[in-house]
Every structure is written in structure tokens, then in C-alpha cells.
C-alpha positions in Angstrom: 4.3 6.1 16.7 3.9 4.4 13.6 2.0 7.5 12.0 5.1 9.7 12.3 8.1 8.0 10.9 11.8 9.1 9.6 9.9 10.8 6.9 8.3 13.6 8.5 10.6 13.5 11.7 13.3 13.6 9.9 13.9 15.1 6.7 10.9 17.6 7.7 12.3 18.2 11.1 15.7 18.9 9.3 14.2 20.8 6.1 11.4 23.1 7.6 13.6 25.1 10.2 16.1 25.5 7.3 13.5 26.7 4.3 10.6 28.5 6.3 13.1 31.4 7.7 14.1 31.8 3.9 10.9 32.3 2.1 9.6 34.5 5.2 12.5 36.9 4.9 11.9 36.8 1.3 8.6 37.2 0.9 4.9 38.4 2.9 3.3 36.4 0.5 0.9 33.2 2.2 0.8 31.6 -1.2 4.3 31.1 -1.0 4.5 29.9 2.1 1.7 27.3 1.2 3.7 26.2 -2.4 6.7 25.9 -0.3 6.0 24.0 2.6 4.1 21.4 -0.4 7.3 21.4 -2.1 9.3 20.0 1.2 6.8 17.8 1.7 7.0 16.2 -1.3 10.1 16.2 -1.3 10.7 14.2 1.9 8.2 12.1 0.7 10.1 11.2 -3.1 13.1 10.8 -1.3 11.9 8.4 1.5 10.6 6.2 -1.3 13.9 6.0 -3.1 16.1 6.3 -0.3 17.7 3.0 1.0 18.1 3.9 4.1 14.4 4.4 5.0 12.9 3.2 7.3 9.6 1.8 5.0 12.4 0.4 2.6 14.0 -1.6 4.9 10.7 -2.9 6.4 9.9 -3.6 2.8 12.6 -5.3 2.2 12.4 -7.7 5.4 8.9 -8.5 5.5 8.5 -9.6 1.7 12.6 -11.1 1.2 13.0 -9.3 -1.9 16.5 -7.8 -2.3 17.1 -4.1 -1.8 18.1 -3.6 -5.3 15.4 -4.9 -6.9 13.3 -3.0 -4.3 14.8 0.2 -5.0 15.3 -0.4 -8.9 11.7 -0.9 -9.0 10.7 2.0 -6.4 13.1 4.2 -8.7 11.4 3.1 -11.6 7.8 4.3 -10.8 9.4 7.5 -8.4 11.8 9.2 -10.7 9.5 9.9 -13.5 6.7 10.8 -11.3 9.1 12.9 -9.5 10.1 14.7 -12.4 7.3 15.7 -13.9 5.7 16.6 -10.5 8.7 18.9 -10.5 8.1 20.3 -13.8 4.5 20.0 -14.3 3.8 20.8 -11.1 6.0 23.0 -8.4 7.9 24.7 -11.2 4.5 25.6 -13.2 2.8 26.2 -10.5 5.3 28.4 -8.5 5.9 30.3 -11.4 2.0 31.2 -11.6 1.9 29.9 -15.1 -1.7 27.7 -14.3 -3.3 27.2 -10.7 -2.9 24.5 -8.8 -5.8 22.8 -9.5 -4.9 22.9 -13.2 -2.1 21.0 -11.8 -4.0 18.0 -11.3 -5.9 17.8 -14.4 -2.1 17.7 -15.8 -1.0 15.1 -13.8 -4.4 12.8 -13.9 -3.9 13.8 -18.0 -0.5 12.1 -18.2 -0.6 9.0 -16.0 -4.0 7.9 -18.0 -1.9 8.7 -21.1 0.9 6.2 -19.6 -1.2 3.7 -18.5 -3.0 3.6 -22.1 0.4 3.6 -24.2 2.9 1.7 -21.6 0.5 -0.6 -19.8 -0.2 -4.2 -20.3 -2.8 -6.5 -19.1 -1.7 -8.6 -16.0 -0.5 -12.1 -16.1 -3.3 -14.9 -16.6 -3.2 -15.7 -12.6 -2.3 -12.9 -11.2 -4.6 -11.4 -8.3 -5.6 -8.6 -10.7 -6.9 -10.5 -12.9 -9.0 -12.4 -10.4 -9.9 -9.4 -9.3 -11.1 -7.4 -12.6 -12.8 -11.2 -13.5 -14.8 -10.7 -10.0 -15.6 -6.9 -11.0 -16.7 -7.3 -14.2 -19.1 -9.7 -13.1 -17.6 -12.4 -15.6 -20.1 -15.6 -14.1 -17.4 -16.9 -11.7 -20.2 -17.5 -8.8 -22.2 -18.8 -11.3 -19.9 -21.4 -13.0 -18.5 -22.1 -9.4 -21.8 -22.8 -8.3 -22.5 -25.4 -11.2 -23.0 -29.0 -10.3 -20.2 -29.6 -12.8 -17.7 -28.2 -10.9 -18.5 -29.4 -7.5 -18.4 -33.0 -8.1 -15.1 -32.5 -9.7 -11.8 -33.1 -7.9 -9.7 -30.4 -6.3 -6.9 -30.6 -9.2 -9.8 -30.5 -12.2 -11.3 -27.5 -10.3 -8.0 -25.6 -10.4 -7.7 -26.1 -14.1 -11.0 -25.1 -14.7 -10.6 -22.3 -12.6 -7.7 -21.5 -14.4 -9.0 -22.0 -17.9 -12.1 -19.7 -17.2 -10.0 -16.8 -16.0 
């Protein structure tokens, strides 16, 4: 089924019957169990994304034409960081019972608003986001759309104006 991919039937199927016997012989702890079964899944997950011989990748890849290295240079680019400090902000500090888990999150939510803010930048002029935020925010587009200016204009004036006013 399409719910159950190479993901979890595979590196899961491979990586559960290999680390669950471990941390049981190791340990009568449930926490432990819970942290490490979240740290496989992850896992499989991180490396499914940046794997390219996954499944999704390859679909990725086929539906949308775009090479598979660009595909994976970009994947790589927003996985590995993430990854990392998932690894150390989060299984390490968390398996280690520094903070809870939940503390975890605040972390995480605490750094990827602190990326967006110092790395981001503001979409191109016609991209969809922009469209989109314009539509959000409420800017007027129904209103100017509606105007009798722009309906009695012709289909290339309207796409300049749309243009202009976004």
C-alpha cells in the first residue's frame, strides 16, 4: 500500500529486530524503549529523505523532471542540519535526561524561527507564496479585481496589473 513504503518496511523491518533485543537485554527501563524506538524512526525517516535510492526520491524525481542531484542537493540541504541538531538537541539531550522531551520541542520550534528570521528571505515577486501571503493578508486583490478598471482591460494589461499590484 501506498501508506507503508521502503521506509518503514524496510529500514524498520531491518532496524527494529536488530536494536529492540539490545536495549531489552540492557535495560527494564519503558522510557528507553520509547526514546529508542523514536530514534529508529527518525532515523529511517532522515535517511529515506536523503537517500537516492528511495523510493519517494525517485518518484520525486520522475514526476517533477528535476535531476537527482539537484533533488538530493537540495533535500541534503534542508535534512542534514535538521538532522543534526535533532541528533544533538534532541536524542542525545534527551536520552541523556538532561531536559524532557517536551523541552525538546521548545528547542527545536526555538531554533528554526531563529533560522527563518536570520537566513530567510522573502519569496520572488511571482512566486505562488507571494500570491498566497497577498490573498492572506487581505491586501484588496478581490477588490481591485473586481474594479470596472480591470475588467474592460485586455488579458495582457490584466497580467501586468496583476503583476504590478503583487
Amino acid at each position: 500500500s501506498s501508506g507503508i513504503n521502503a521506509e518503514y518496511g524496510g529500514t524498520q523491518g531491518i532496524i527494529f529486530p536488530l536494536v529492540i533485543p539490545v536495549i531489552v537485554h540492557l535495560t527494564d527501563d519503558e522510557e528507553v524503549y520509547l526514546k529508542t524506538i523514536a530514534a529508529a524512526c527518525s532515523s529511517s525517516v532522515f535517511g529515506n529523505l536523503c537517500s537516492p535510492i528511495a523510493d519517494t526520491t525517485i518518484a520525486g524525481v520522475l514526476f517533477t523532471g528535476c535531476p537527482m542531484l539537484d533533488h538530493l542537493k537540495v533535500m541534503s540541504t534542508f535534512c542534514i542540519p535538521i538532522g543534526v541538531l535533532s541528533l544533538l538537541l534532541g536524542d542525545l539531550m534527551v536520552g541523556l535526561n538532561l531536559y524532557p522531551f517536551w523541552a525538546s520541542y521548545l528547542v527545536a520550534l526555538l531554533i528554526i524561527v531563529l533560522v527563518f528570521t536570520l537566513f530567510g528571505r522573502s519569496p520572488r515577486r511571482d512566486s505562488l507564496a507571494r500570491k498566497l501571503l497577498a490573498l492572506v493578508r487581505g491586501s484588496g486583490m478581490a477588490r481591485f479585481l473586481s474594479s470596472s478598471s480591470f475588467e474592460s482591460s485586455t488579458e495582457e494589461e490584466k497580467t501586468r496589473l496583476i503583476q504590478d499590484n503583487l
